[in-house]
MIBADREN-722840 format. One record per residue: residue in one letter; y, z, x of N, C-alpha, C in turn. Coordinates in pm, whole numbers, plus 50000, padded with zeros to 5 digits. Layout:
BEGIN
[site A,[Y,Z,X],[Y,Z,X],[Y,Z,X]] ...
***
This chain:
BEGIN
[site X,[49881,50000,50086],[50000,50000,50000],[50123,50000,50090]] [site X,[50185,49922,50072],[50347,49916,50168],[50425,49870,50082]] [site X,[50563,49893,50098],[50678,49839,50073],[50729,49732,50106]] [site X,[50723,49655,49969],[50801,49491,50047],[50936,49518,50026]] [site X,[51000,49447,50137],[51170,49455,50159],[51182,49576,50145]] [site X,[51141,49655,50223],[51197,49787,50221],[51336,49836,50269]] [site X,[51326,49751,50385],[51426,49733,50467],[51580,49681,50419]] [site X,[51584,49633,50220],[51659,49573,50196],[51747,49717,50119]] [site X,[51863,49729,50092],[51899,49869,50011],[51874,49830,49908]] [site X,[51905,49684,49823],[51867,49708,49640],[51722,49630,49610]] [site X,[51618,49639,49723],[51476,49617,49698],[51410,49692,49546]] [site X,[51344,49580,49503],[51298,49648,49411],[51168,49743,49486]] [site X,[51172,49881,49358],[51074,49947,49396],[50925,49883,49387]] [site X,[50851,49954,49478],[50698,49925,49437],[50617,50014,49306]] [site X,[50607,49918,49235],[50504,49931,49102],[50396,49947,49081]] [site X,[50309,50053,49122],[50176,50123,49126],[50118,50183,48973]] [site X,[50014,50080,48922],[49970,50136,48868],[49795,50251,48841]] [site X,[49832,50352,48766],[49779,50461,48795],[49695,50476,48626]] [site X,[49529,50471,48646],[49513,50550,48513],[49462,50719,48526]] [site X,[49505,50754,48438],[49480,50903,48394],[49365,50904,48308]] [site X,[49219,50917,48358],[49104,50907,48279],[49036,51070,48288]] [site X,[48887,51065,48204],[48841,51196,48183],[48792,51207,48062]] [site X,[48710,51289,47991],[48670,51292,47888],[48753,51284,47826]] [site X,[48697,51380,47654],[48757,51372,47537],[48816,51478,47522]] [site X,[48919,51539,47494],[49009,51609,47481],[49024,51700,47585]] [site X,[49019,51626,47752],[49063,51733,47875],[49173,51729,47901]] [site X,[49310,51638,47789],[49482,51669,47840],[49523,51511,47880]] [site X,[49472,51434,47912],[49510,51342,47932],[49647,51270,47878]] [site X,[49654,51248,47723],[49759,51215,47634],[49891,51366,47691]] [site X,[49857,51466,47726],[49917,51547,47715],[49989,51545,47873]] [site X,[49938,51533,47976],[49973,51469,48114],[50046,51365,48104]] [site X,[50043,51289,48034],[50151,51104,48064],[50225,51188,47936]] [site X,[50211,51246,47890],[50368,51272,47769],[50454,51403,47892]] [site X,[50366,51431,47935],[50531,51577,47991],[50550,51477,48119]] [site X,[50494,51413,48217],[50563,51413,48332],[50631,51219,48329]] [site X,[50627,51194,48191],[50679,51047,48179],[50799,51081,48113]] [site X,[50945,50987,48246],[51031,50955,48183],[51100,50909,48103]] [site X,[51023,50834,48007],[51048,50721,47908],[50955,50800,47805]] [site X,[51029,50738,47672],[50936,50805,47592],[50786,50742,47583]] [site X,[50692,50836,47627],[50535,50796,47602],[50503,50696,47508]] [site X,[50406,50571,47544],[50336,50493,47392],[50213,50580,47392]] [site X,[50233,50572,47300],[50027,50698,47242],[49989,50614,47139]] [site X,[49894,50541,47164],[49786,50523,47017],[49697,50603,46959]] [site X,[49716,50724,46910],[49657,50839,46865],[49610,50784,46710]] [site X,[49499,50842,46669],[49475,50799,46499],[49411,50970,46514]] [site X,[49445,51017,46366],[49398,51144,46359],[49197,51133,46349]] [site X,[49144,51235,46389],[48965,51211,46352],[48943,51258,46225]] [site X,[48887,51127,46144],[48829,51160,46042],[48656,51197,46004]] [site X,[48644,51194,45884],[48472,51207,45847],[48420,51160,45895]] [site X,[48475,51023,45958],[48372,50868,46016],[48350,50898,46143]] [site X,[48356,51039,46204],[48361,51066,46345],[48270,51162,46361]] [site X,[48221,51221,46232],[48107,51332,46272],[47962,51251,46283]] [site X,[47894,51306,46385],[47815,51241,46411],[47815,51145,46536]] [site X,[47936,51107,46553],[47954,51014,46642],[48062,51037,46780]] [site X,[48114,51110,46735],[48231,51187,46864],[48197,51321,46901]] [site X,[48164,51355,46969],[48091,51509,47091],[48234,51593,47054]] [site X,[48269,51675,46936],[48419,51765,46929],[48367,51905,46989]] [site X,[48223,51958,47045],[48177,52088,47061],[48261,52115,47180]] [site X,[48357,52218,47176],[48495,52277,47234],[48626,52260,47211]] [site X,[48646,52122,47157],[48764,52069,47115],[48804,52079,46971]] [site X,[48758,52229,46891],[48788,52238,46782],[48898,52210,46699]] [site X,[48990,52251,46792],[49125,52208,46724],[49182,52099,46751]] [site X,[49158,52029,46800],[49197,51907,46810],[49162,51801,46690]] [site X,[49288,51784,46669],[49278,51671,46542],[49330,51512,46552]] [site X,[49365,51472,46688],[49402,51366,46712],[49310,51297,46789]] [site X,[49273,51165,46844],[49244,51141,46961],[49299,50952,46997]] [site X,[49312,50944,47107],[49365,50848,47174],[49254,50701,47171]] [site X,[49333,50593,47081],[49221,50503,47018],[49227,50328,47171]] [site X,[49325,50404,47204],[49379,50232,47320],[49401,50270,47430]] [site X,[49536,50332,47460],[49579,50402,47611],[49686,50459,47566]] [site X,[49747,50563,47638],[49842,50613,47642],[49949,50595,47787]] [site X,[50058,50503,47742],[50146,50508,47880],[50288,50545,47902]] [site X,[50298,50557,48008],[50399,50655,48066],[50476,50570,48205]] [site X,[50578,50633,48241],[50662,50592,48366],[50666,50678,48414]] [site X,[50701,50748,48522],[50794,50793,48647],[50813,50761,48799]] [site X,[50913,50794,48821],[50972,50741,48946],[50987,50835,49085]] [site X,[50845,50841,49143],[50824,50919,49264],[51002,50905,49365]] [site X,[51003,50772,49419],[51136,50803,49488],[51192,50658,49484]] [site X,[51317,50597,49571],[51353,50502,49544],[51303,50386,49569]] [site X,[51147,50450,49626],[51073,50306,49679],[50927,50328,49567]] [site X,[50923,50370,49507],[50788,50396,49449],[50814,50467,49271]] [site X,[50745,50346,49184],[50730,50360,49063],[50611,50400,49024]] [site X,[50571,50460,48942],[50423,50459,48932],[50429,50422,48731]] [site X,[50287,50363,48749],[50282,50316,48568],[50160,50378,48550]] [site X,[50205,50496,48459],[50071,50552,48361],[49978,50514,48257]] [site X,[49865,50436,48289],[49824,50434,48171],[49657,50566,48157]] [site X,[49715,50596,48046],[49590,50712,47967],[49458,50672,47926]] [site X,[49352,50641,47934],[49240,50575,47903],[49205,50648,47771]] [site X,[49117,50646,47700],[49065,50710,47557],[48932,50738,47611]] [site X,[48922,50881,47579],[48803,50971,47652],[48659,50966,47539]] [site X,[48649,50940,47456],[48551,50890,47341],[48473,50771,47361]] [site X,[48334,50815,47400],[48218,50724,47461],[48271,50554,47346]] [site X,[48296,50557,47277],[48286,50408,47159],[48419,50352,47190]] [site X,[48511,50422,47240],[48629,50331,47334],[48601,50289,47496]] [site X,[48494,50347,47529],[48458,50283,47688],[48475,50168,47738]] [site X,[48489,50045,47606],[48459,49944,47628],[48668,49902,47726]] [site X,[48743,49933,47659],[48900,49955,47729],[48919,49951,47846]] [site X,[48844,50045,47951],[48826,50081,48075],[48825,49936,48150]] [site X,[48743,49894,48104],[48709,49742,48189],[48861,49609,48195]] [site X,[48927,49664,48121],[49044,49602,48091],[49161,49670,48127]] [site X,[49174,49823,48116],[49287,49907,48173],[49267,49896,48319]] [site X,[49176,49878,48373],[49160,49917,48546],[49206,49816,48640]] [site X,[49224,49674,48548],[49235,49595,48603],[49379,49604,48700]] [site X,[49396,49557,48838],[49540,49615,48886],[49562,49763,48938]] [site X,[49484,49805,48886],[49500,49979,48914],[49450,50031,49042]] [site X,[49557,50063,49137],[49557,50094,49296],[49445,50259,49294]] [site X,[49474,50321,49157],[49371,50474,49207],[49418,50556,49037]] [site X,[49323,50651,49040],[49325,50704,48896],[49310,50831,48969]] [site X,[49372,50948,48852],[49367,51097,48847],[49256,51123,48728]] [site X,[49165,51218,48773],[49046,51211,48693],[49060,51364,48625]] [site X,[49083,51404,48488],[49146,51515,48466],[48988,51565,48383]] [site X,[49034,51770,48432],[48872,51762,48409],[48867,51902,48325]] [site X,[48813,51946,48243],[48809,52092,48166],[48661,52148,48267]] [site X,[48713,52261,48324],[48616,52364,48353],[48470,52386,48261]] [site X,[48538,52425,48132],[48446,52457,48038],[48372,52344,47950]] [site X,[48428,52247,48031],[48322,52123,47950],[48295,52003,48053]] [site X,[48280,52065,48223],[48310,51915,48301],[48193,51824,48293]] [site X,[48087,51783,48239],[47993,51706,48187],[48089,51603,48133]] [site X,[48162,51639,48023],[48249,51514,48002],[48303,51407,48072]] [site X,[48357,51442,48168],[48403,51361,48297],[48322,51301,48397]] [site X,[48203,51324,48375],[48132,51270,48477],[48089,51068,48494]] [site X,[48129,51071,48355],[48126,50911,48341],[48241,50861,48446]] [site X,[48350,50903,48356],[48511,50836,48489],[48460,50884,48596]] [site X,[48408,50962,48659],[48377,50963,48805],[48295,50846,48876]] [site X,[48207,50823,48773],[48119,50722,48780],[48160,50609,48795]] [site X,[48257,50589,48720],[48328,50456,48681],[48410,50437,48855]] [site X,[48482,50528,48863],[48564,50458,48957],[48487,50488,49110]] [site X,[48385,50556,49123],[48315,50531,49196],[48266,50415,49229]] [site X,[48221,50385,49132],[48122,50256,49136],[48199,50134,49188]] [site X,[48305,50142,49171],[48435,50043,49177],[48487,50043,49295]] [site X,[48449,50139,49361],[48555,50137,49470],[48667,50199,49491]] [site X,[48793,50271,49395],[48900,50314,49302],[48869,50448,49356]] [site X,[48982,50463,49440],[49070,50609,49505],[49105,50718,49386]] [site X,[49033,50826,49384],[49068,50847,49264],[49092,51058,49333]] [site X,[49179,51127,49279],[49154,51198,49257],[49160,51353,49158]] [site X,[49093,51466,49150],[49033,51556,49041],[49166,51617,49018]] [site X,[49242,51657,48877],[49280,51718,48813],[49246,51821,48762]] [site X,[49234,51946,48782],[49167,52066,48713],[49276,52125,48597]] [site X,[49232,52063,48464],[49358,52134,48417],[49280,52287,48362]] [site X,[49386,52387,48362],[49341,52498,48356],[49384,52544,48201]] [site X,[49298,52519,48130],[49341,52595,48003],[49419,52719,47976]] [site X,[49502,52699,47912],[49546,52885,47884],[49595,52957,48013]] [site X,[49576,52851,48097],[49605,52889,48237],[49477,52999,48330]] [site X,[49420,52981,48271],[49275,53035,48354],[49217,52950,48461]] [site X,[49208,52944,48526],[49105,52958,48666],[48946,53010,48663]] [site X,[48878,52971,48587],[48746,53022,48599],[48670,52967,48678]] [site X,[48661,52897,48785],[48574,52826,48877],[48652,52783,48979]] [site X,[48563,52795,49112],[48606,52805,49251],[48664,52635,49288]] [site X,[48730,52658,49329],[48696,52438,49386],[48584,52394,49419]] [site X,[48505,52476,49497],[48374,52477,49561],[48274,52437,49431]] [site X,[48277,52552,49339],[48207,52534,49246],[48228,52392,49145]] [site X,[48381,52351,49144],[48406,52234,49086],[48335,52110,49135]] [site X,[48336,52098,49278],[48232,52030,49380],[48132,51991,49378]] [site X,[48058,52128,49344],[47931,52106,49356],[47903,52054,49227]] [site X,[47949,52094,49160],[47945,52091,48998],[47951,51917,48932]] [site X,[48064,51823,49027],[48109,51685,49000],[48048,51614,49119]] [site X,[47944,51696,49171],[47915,51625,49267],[47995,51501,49364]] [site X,[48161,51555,49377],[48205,51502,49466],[48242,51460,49585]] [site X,[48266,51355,49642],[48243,51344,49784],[48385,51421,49862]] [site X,[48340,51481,49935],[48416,51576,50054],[48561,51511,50083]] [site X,[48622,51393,50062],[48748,51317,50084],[48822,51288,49951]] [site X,[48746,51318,49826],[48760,51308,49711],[48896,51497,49723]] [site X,[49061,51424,49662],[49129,51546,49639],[49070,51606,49525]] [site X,[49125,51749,49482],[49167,51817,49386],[49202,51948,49354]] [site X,[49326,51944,49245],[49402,52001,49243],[49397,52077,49093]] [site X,[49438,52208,49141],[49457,52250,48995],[49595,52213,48912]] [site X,[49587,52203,48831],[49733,52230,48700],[49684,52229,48592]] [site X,[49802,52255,48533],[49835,52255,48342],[49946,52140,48360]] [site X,[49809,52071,48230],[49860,51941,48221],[49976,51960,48117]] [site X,[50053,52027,48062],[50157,52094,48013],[50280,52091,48098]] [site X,[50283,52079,48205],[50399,52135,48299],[50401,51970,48342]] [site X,[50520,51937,48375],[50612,51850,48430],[50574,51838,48562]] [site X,[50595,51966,48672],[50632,51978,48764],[50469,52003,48830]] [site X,[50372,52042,48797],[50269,52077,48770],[50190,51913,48762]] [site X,[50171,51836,48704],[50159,51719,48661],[50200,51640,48738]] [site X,[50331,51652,48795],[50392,51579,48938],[50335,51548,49023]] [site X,[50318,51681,49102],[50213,51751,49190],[50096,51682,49220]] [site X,[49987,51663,49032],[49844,51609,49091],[49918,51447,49103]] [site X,[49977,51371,49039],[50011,51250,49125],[50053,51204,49234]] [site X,[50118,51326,49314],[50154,51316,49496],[50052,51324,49565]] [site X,[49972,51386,49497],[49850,51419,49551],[49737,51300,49563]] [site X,[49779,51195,49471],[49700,51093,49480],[49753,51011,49525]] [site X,[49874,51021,49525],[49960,50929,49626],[49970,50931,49790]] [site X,[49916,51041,49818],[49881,51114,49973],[49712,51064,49985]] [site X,[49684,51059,49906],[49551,50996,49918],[49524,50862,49946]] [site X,[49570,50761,49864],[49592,50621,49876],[49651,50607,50005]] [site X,[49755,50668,50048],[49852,50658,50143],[49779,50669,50287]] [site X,[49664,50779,50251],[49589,50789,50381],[49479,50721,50373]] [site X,[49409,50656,50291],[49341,50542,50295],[49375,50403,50346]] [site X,[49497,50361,50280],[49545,50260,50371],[49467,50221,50542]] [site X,[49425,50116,50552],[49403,50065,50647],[49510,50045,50764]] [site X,[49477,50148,50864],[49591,50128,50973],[49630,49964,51067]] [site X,[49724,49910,51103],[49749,49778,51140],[49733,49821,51309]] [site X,[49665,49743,51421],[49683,49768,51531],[49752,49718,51617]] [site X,[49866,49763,51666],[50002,49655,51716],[49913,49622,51878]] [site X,[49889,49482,51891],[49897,49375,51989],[50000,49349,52080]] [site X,[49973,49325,52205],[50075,49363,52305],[50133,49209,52306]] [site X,[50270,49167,52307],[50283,49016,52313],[50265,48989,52479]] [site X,[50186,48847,52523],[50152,48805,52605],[50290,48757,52666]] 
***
Protein backbone atom coordinates (compact mmCIF):
# COMPACT_ATOMS: atom_id res chain seq x y z
CA UNK A 1 0.00 0.00 0.00
CA UNK A 2 1.68 3.47 -0.84
CA UNK A 3 0.73 6.78 -1.61
CA UNK A 4 0.47 8.01 -5.09
CA UNK A 5 1.59 11.70 -5.45
CA UNK A 6 2.21 11.97 -2.13
CA UNK A 7 4.67 14.26 -2.67
CA UNK A 8 1.96 16.59 -4.27
CA UNK A 9 0.11 18.99 -1.31
CA UNK A 10 -3.60 18.67 -2.92
CA UNK A 11 -3.02 14.76 -3.83
CA UNK A 12 -5.89 12.98 -3.52
CA UNK A 13 -6.04 10.74 -0.53
CA UNK A 14 -5.63 6.98 -0.75
CA UNK A 15 -8.98 5.04 -0.69
CA UNK A 16 -8.74 1.76 1.23
CA UNK A 17 -11.32 -0.30 1.36
CA UNK A 18 -12.05 -2.21 4.61
CA UNK A 19 -14.87 -4.87 5.50
CA UNK A 20 -16.06 -5.20 9.03
CA UNK A 21 -17.21 -8.96 9.07
CA UNK A 22 -18.17 -11.59 11.96
CA UNK A 23 -21.12 -13.30 12.92
CA UNK A 24 -24.63 -12.43 13.72
CA UNK A 25 -25.19 -9.91 16.09
CA UNK A 26 -21.25 -9.37 17.33
CA UNK A 27 -21.60 -5.18 16.69
CA UNK A 28 -20.68 -4.90 13.42
CA UNK A 29 -23.66 -2.41 12.15
CA UNK A 30 -22.85 -0.83 15.47
CA UNK A 31 -18.86 -0.27 14.69
CA UNK A 32 -19.36 1.51 11.04
CA UNK A 33 -22.31 3.68 12.72
CA UNK A 34 -20.09 5.31 15.77
CA UNK A 35 -16.68 5.63 14.13
CA UNK A 36 -18.21 6.79 10.47
CA UNK A 37 -18.17 10.31 9.55
CA UNK A 38 -20.92 10.48 7.21
CA UNK A 39 -24.08 9.36 8.05
CA UNK A 40 -23.98 5.35 7.96
CA UNK A 41 -26.08 3.36 4.93
CA UNK A 42 -27.58 0.27 6.98
CA UNK A 43 -29.83 -2.14 5.23
CA UNK A 44 -31.35 -3.43 8.39
CA UNK A 45 -35.01 -5.25 7.99
CA UNK A 46 -36.41 -6.02 11.44
CA UNK A 47 -36.48 -10.35 12.11
CA UNK A 48 -39.58 -11.71 11.60
CA UNK A 49 -41.53 -15.28 12.07
CA UNK A 50 -39.84 -16.28 8.68
CA UNK A 51 -36.55 -16.39 10.66
CA UNK A 52 -37.28 -18.93 13.32
CA UNK A 53 -35.89 -21.85 12.41
CA UNK A 54 -33.58 -20.46 10.14
CA UNK A 55 -31.36 -17.69 11.87
CA UNK A 56 -29.09 -19.09 15.09
CA UNK A 57 -30.71 -15.81 17.65
CA UNK A 58 -29.39 -18.23 20.88
CA UNK A 59 -27.66 -15.05 22.77
CA UNK A 60 -28.85 -12.36 20.69
CA UNK A 61 -32.18 -12.12 22.38
CA UNK A 62 -32.76 -8.75 22.08
CA UNK A 63 -31.90 -8.03 19.07
CA UNK A 64 -34.58 -7.22 16.71
CA UNK A 65 -32.88 -5.98 13.66
CA UNK A 66 -30.39 -7.56 11.41
CA UNK A 67 -28.26 -6.35 8.48
CA UNK A 68 -29.82 -7.79 5.03
CA UNK A 69 -26.80 -6.21 2.32
CA UNK A 70 -23.89 -4.21 4.02
CA UNK A 71 -23.58 -1.58 6.13
CA UNK A 72 -21.20 1.46 5.08
CA UNK A 73 -19.34 3.99 6.55
CA UNK A 74 -16.34 6.62 5.92
CA UNK A 75 -13.53 7.94 7.93
CA UNK A 76 -10.54 9.72 7.41
CA UNK A 77 -7.36 8.24 9.19
CA UNK A 78 -5.12 11.36 8.03
CA UNK A 79 -4.56 13.53 5.02
CA UNK A 80 -3.21 10.73 3.06
CA UNK A 81 -5.51 7.88 3.96
CA UNK A 82 -9.37 7.30 3.60
CA UNK A 83 -10.68 4.23 4.59
CA UNK A 84 -14.32 2.82 3.16
CA UNK A 85 -16.39 0.71 5.52
CA UNK A 86 -18.29 -1.76 4.34
CA UNK A 87 -20.33 -4.10 7.12
CA UNK A 88 -20.97 -7.60 5.75
CA UNK A 89 -24.43 -9.35 7.10
CA UNK A 90 -23.48 -11.97 9.71
CA UNK A 91 -26.59 -14.49 8.90
CA UNK A 92 -25.39 -17.82 7.24
CA UNK A 93 -28.41 -17.14 4.08
CA UNK A 94 -26.66 -13.71 3.31
CA UNK A 95 -23.12 -15.42 2.83
CA UNK A 96 -23.72 -15.41 -0.56
CA UNK A 97 -22.71 -11.00 -0.45
CA UNK A 98 -19.25 -11.74 0.81
CA UNK A 99 -18.11 -12.91 -2.58
CA UNK A 100 -19.09 -9.56 -3.98
CA UNK A 101 -18.27 -7.13 -0.93
CA UNK A 102 -14.54 -8.40 -0.83
CA UNK A 103 -13.97 -7.65 -4.05
CA UNK A 104 -11.14 -4.60 -3.85
CA UNK A 105 -10.86 -5.00 -0.21
CA UNK A 106 -7.04 -4.43 0.94
CA UNK A 107 -7.93 -6.29 4.74
CA UNK A 108 -11.04 -6.75 7.04
CA UNK A 109 -11.53 -6.33 10.97
CA UNK A 110 -13.07 -9.54 12.11
CA UNK A 111 -15.34 -8.54 15.15
CA UNK A 112 -15.91 -11.28 17.62
CA UNK A 113 -18.34 -11.91 20.92
CA UNK A 114 -16.47 -13.84 23.64
CA UNK A 115 -19.62 -15.54 24.57
CA UNK A 116 -20.50 -16.78 21.23
CA UNK A 117 -16.99 -16.90 19.15
CA UNK A 118 -18.13 -20.07 17.06
CA UNK A 119 -19.98 -17.51 15.14
CA UNK A 120 -17.03 -15.97 13.61
CA UNK A 121 -15.23 -18.68 12.70
CA UNK A 122 -16.59 -18.74 9.11
CA UNK A 123 -15.11 -14.89 8.36
CA UNK A 124 -11.95 -16.23 9.63
CA UNK A 125 -12.20 -18.81 7.22
CA UNK A 126 -13.19 -16.72 4.56
CA UNK A 127 -10.43 -14.36 4.58
CA UNK A 128 -8.04 -16.85 5.31
CA UNK A 129 -8.64 -18.78 2.56
CA UNK A 130 -8.23 -15.65 0.43
CA UNK A 131 -5.30 -14.45 1.37
CA UNK A 132 -6.98 -11.00 3.14
CA UNK A 133 -4.95 -9.30 6.09
CA UNK A 134 -7.36 -9.32 8.47
CA UNK A 135 -7.43 -8.46 11.98
CA UNK A 136 -9.59 -9.67 15.56
CA UNK A 137 -11.87 -7.20 17.18
CA UNK A 138 -12.87 -8.33 20.66
CA UNK A 139 -15.83 -6.42 21.34
CA UNK A 140 -16.44 -6.59 24.98
CA UNK A 141 -19.97 -6.59 25.95
CA UNK A 142 -21.16 -4.54 28.85
CA UNK A 143 -17.63 -3.95 28.89
CA UNK A 144 -16.46 -7.25 30.35
CA UNK A 145 -13.34 -8.95 29.58
CA UNK A 146 -14.01 -12.54 30.22
CA UNK A 147 -11.23 -14.26 28.26
CA UNK A 148 -7.49 -13.94 28.05
CA UNK A 149 -6.14 -13.04 24.38
CA UNK A 150 -4.39 -16.26 24.77
CA UNK A 151 -7.54 -17.93 25.34
CA UNK A 152 -9.14 -15.94 22.34
CA UNK A 153 -6.20 -17.68 20.30
CA UNK A 154 -6.44 -20.69 21.06
CA UNK A 155 -10.02 -20.55 20.91
CA UNK A 156 -10.00 -18.91 16.85
CA UNK A 157 -7.33 -20.85 16.25
CA UNK A 158 -5.34 -17.95 15.02
CA UNK A 159 -2.16 -17.57 13.44
CA UNK A 160 0.54 -15.84 15.76
CA UNK A 161 0.84 -12.52 13.17
CA UNK A 162 -2.89 -12.40 13.08
CA UNK A 163 -3.61 -8.71 15.46
CA UNK A 164 -6.14 -8.33 18.17
CA UNK A 165 -7.57 -5.98 20.01
CA UNK A 166 -10.05 -5.43 22.50
CA UNK A 167 -13.00 -2.67 22.30
CA UNK A 168 -16.58 -1.65 22.55
CA UNK A 169 -17.79 -1.40 19.41
CA UNK A 170 -19.87 1.57 20.94
CA UNK A 171 -17.01 3.99 21.35
CA UNK A 172 -15.70 6.12 18.50
CA UNK A 173 -12.36 6.32 19.78
CA UNK A 174 -12.30 2.69 20.77
CA UNK A 175 -13.39 1.59 17.19
CA UNK A 176 -10.62 3.92 15.79
CA UNK A 177 -8.10 2.13 17.51
CA UNK A 178 -9.09 -1.56 16.09
CA UNK A 179 -8.75 0.11 12.50
CA UNK A 180 -5.04 1.54 13.16
CA UNK A 181 -4.49 -1.50 14.19
CA UNK A 182 -5.20 -3.00 10.93
CA UNK A 183 -3.74 -0.40 9.29
CA UNK A 184 -0.27 -1.19 11.14
CA UNK A 185 -0.82 -4.49 9.96
CA UNK A 186 -1.24 -4.08 6.21
CA UNK A 187 1.43 -1.48 6.58
CA UNK A 188 3.81 -4.11 7.89
CA UNK A 189 2.95 -6.59 5.42
CA UNK A 190 3.71 -4.55 2.60
CA UNK A 191 6.47 -5.97 0.65
CA UNK A 192 9.73 -4.09 1.28
CA UNK A 193 11.40 -2.51 -2.22
CA UNK A 194 15.31 -3.17 -2.32
CA UNK A 195 17.16 0.02 -3.45
CA UNK A 196 19.89 -1.03 -6.25
CA UNK A 197 23.05 0.75 -6.37
CA UNK A 198 23.13 2.83 -9.84
CA UNK A 199 26.05 1.52 -11.95
Amino acid sequence: MGYANSDHGNAAPLAVKILIAGGFGVGKTTLVGAVSEVAPLRTEEYLTHASVGVDDLEGVGAKSTTTVALDFGRITINRDIVLYLFGTPGQERFWFMWNDLVNGAMGAVVLVDTRRLEVSFASIDFFESRGIPFVVGVNCFHGVKDRTPEEIRRALDLDPQVPLAFCDARDRTAGRDVLLTLIDHLMAARPRTTAHPVA
